[in-house]
Chimera marker file (.cmm) of the C-alpha trace (Angstrom):
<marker_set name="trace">
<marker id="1" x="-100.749" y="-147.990" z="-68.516" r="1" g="1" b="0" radius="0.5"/>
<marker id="2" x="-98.225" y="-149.049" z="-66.250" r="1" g="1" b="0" radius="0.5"/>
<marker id="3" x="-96.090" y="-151.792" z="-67.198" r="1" g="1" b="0" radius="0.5"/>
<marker id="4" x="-95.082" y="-155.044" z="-64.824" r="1" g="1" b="0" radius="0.5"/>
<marker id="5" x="-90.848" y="-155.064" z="-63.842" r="1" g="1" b="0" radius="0.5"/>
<marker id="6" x="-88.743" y="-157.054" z="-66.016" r="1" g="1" b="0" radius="0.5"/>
<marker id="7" x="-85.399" y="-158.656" z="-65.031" r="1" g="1" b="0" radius="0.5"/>
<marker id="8" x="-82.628" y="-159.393" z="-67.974" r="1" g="1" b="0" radius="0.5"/>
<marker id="9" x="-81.718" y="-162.942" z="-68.131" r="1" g="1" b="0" radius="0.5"/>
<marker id="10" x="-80.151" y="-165.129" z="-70.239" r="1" g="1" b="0" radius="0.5"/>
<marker id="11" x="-81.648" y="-168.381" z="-71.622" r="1" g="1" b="0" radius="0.5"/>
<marker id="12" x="-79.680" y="-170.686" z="-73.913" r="1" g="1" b="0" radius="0.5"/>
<marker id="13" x="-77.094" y="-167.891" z="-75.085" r="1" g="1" b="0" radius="0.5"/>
<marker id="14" x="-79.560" y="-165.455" z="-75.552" r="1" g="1" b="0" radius="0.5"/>
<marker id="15" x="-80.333" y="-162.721" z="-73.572" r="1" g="1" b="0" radius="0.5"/>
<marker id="16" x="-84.193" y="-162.001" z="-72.395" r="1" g="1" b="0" radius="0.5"/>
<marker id="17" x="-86.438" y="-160.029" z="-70.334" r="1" g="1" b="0" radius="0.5"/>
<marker id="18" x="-88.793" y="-161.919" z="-68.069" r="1" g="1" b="0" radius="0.5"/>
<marker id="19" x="-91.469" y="-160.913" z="-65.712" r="1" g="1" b="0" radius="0.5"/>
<marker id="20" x="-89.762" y="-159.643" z="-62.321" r="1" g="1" b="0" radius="0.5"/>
<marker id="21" x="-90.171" y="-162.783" z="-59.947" r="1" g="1" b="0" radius="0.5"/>
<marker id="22" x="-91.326" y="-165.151" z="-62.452" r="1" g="1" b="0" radius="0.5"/>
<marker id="23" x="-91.023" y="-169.292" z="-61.188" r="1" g="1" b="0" radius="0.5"/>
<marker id="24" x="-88.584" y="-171.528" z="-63.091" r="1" g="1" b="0" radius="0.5"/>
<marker id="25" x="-92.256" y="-172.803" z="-63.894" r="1" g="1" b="0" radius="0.5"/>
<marker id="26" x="-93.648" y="-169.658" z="-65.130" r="1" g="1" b="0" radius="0.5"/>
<marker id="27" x="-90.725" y="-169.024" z="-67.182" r="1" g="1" b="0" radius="0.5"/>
<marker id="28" x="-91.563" y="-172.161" z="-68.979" r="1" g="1" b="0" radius="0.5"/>
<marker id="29" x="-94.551" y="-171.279" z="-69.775" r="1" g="1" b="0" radius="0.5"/>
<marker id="30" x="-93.896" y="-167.665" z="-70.828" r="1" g="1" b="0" radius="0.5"/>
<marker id="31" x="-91.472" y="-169.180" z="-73.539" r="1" g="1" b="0" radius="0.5"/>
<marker id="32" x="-94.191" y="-171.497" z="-74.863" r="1" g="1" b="0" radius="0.5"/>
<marker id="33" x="-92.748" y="-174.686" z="-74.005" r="1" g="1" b="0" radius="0.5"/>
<marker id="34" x="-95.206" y="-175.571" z="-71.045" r="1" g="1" b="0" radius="0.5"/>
<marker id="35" x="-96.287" y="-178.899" z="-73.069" r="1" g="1" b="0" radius="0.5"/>
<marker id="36" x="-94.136" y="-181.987" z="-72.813" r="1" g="1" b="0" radius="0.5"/>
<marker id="37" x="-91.319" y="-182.165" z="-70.072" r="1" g="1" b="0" radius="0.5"/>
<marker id="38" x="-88.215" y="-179.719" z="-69.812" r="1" g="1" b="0" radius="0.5"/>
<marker id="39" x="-84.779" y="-179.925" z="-68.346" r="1" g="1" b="0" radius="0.5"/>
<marker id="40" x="-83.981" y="-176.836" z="-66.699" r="1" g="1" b="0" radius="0.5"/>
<marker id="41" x="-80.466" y="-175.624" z="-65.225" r="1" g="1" b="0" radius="0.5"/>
<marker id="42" x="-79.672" y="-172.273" z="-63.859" r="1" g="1" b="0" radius="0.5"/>
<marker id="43" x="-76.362" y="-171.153" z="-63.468" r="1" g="1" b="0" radius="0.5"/>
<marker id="44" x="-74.773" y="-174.402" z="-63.994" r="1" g="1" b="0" radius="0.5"/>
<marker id="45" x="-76.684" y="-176.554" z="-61.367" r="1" g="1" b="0" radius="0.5"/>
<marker id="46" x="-79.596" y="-178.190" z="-62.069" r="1" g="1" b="0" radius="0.5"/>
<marker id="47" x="-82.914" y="-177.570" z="-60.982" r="1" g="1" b="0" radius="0.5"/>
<marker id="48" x="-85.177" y="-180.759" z="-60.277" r="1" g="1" b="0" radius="0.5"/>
<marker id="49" x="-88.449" y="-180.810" z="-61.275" r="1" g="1" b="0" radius="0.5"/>
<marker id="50" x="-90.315" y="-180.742" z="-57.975" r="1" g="1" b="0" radius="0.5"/>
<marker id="51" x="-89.211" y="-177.319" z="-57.706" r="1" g="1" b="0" radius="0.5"/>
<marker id="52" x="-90.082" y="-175.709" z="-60.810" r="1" g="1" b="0" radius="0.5"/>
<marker id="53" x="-92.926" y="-174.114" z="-59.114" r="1" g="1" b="0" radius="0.5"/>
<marker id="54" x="-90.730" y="-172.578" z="-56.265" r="1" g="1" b="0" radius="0.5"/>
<marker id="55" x="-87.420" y="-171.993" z="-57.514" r="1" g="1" b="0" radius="0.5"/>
<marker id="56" x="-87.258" y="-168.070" z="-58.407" r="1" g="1" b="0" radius="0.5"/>
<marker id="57" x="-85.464" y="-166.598" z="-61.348" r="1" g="1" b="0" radius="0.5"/>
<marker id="58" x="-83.116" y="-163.633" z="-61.011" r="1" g="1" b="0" radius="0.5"/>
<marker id="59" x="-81.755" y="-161.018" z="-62.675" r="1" g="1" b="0" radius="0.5"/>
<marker id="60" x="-78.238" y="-162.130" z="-64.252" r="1" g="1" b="0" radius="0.5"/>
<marker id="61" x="-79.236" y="-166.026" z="-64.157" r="1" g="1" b="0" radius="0.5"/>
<marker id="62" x="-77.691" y="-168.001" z="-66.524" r="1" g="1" b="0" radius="0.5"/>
<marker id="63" x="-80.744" y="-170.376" z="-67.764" r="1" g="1" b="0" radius="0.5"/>
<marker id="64" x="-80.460" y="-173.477" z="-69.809" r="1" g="1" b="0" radius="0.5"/>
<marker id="65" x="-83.921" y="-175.340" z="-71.042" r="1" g="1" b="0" radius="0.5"/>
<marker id="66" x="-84.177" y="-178.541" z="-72.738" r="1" g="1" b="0" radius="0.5"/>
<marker id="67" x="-87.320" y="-179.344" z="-74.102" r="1" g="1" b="0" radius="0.5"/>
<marker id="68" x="-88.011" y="-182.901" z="-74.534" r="1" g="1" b="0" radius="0.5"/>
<marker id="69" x="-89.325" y="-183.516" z="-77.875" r="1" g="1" b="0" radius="0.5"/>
<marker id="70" x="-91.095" y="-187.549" z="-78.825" r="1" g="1" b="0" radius="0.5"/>
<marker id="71" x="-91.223" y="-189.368" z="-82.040" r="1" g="1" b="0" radius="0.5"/>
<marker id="72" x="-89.768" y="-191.957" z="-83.834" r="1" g="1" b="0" radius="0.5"/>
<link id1="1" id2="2" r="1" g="1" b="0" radius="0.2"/>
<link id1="2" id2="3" r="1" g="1" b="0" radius="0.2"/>
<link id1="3" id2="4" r="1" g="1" b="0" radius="0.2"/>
<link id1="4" id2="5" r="1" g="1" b="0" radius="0.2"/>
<link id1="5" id2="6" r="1" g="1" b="0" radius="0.2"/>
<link id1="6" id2="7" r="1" g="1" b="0" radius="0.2"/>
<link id1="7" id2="8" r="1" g="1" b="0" radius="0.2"/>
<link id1="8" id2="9" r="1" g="1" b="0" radius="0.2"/>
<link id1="9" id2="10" r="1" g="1" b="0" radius="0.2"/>
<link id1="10" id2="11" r="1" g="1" b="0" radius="0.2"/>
<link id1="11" id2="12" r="1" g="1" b="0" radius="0.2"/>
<link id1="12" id2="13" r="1" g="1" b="0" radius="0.2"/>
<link id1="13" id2="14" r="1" g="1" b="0" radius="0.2"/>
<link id1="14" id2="15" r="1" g="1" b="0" radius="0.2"/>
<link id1="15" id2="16" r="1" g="1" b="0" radius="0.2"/>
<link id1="16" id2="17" r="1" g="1" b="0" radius="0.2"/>
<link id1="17" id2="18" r="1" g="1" b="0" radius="0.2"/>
<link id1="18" id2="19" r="1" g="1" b="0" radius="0.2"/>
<link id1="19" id2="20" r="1" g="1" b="0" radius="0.2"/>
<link id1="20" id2="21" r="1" g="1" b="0" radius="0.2"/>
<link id1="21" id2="22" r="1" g="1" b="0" radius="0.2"/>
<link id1="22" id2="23" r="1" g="1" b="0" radius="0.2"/>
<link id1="23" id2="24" r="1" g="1" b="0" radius="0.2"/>
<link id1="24" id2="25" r="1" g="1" b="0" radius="0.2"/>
<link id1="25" id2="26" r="1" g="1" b="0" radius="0.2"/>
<link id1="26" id2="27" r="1" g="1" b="0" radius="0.2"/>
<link id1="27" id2="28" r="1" g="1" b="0" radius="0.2"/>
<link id1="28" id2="29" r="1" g="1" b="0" radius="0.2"/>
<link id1="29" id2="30" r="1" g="1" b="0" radius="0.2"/>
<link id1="30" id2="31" r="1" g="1" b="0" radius="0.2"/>
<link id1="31" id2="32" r="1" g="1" b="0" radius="0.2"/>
<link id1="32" id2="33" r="1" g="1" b="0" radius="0.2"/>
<link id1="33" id2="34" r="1" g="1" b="0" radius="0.2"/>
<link id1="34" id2="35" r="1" g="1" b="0" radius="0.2"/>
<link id1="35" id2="36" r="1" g="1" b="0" radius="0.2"/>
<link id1="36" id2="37" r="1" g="1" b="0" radius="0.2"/>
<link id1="37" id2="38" r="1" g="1" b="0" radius="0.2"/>
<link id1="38" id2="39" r="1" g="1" b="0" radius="0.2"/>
<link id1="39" id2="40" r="1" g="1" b="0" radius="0.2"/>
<link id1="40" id2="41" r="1" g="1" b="0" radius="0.2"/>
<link id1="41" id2="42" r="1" g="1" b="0" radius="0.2"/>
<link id1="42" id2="43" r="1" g="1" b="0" radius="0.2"/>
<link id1="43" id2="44" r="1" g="1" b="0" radius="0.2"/>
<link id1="44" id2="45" r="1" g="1" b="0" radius="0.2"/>
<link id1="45" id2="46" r="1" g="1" b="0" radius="0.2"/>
<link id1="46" id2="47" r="1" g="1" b="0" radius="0.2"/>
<link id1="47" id2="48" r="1" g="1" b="0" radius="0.2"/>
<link id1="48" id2="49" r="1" g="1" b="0" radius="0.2"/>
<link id1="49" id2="50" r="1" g="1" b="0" radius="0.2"/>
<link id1="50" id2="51" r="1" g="1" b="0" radius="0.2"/>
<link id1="51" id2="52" r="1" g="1" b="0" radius="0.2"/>
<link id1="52" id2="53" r="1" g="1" b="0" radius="0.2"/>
<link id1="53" id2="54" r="1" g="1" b="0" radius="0.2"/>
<link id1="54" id2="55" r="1" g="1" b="0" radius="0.2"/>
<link id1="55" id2="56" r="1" g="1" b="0" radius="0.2"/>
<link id1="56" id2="57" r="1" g="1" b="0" radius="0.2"/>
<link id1="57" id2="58" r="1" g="1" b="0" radius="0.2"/>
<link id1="58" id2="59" r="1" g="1" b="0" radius="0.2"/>
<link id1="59" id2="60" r="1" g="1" b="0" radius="0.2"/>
<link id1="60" id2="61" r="1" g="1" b="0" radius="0.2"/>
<link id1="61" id2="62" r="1" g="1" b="0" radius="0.2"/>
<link id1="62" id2="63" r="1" g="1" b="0" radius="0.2"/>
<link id1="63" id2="64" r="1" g="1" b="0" radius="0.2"/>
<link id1="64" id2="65" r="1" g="1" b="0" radius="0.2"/>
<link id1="65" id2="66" r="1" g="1" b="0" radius="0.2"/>
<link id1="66" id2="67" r="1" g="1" b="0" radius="0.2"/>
<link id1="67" id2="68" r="1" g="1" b="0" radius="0.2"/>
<link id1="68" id2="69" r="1" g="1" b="0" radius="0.2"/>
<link id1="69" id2="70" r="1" g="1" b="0" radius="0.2"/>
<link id1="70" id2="71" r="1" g="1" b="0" radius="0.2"/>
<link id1="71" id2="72" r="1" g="1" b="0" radius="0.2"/>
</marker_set>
């Protein structure tokens, strides 16, 4: 069974392998936080929402996510 690429990233401090030309979008997803909004920054500039679905991640990026949690 062959297996799909993986790049090495890192995402907040901690370093990760992700699917080889993964979205900023599919990376959210793949980490389980596709519910509820998210902040995302990569490589110190920040990456609006509108292109989630477009923006590419690479090996060597330097990924921050903030997931917005509600309550009271």
């Amino acid at each position: 069974m062959l297996e799909s690429p993986t790049v090495e990233v890192t995402v907040n401090g901690a370093r990760r392998e992700v699917p080889d030309g993964v979205t900023v979008r599919g990376l959210v997803e793949h980490l389980g936080l596709g519910e509820g909004p998210v902040a995302v920054e990569i490589n110190r500039a920040i990456v609006p929402r509108a292109q989630h679905e477009r923006r590419a991640v690479n090996a060597g990026d330097e990924i921050e996510i903030v997931h917005f949690v509600g309550g009271g």
